[in-house]
N, C-alpha and C positions, 0 to 999 in steps of 0.2 A: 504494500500500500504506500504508495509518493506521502511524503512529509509537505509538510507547508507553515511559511510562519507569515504571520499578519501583525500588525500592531494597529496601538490605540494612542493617538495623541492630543492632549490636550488642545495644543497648541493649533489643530489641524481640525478641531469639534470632533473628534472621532473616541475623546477618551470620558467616560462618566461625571459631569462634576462634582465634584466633592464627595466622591466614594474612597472607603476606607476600609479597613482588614474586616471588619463586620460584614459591612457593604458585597464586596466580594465573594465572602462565604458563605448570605443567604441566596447570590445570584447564582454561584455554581450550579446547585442542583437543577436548576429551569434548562441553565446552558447544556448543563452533561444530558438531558434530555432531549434536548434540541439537535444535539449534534450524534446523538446516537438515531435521530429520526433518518436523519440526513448521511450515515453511515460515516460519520466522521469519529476523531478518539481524539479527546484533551493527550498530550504525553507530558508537556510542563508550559510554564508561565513564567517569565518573569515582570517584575510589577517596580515602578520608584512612585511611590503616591507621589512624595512631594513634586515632583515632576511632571508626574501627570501622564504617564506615560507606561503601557503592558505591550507585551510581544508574548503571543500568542504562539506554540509550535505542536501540528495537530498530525492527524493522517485524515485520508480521503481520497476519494475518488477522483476529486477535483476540486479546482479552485472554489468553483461554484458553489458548490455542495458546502465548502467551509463558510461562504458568502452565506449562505441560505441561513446554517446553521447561527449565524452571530446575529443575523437580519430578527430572527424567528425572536430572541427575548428583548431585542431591543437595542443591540451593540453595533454600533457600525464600525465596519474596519476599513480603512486605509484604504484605500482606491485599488491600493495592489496587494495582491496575496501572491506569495513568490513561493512555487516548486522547491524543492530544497533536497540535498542529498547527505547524509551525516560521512563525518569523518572525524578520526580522533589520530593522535599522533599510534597507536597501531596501526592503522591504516597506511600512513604515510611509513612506517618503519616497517612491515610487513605487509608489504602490498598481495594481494589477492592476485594468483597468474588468472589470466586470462583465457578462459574455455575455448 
């Protein structure tokens, strides 16, 4: 399943105002619903309240589907939702041969 990360920026109306660690943890459960509708999977979050600002990193079928899924409780993302592929320095140190 393709990874995807999207963010939420204040600065850009894209990020809740004035949501907080509370905030957050009564909206999860609507979202993990939404995006299990939508055949997507929370995998992490990172979040800087003061800032104003979360990036989102999910799986999904597609962009769309994660679009749909953040649409559904109320959260708008970022105009772009970007494909994503992981890598961690294993990867770069023990590369995978090629089938």
């Amino acid at each position: 399943m393709p990874y995807f990360i999207d963010t939420h920026d204040q600065a850009r109306g894209t990020y809740p105002t004035g949501i907080d660690v509370p905030g957050l943890a009564a909206f999860l459960p609507g979202f993990l619903e939404a995006c299990a509708a939508e055949g997507v999977a929370v995998q992490t979050g990172y979040v800087n309240l003061e800032a104003g600002k979360i990036t989102c990193i999910t799986t999904g079928p597609d962009a769309e589907a994660v679009r749909r899924a953040h649409l559904a409780v109320g959260y708008v993302p970022d105009p772009e939702i970007t494909q994503v592929s992981t890598i961690s320095p294993a990867d770069l140190f023990f590369p995978t041969p090629s089938a």
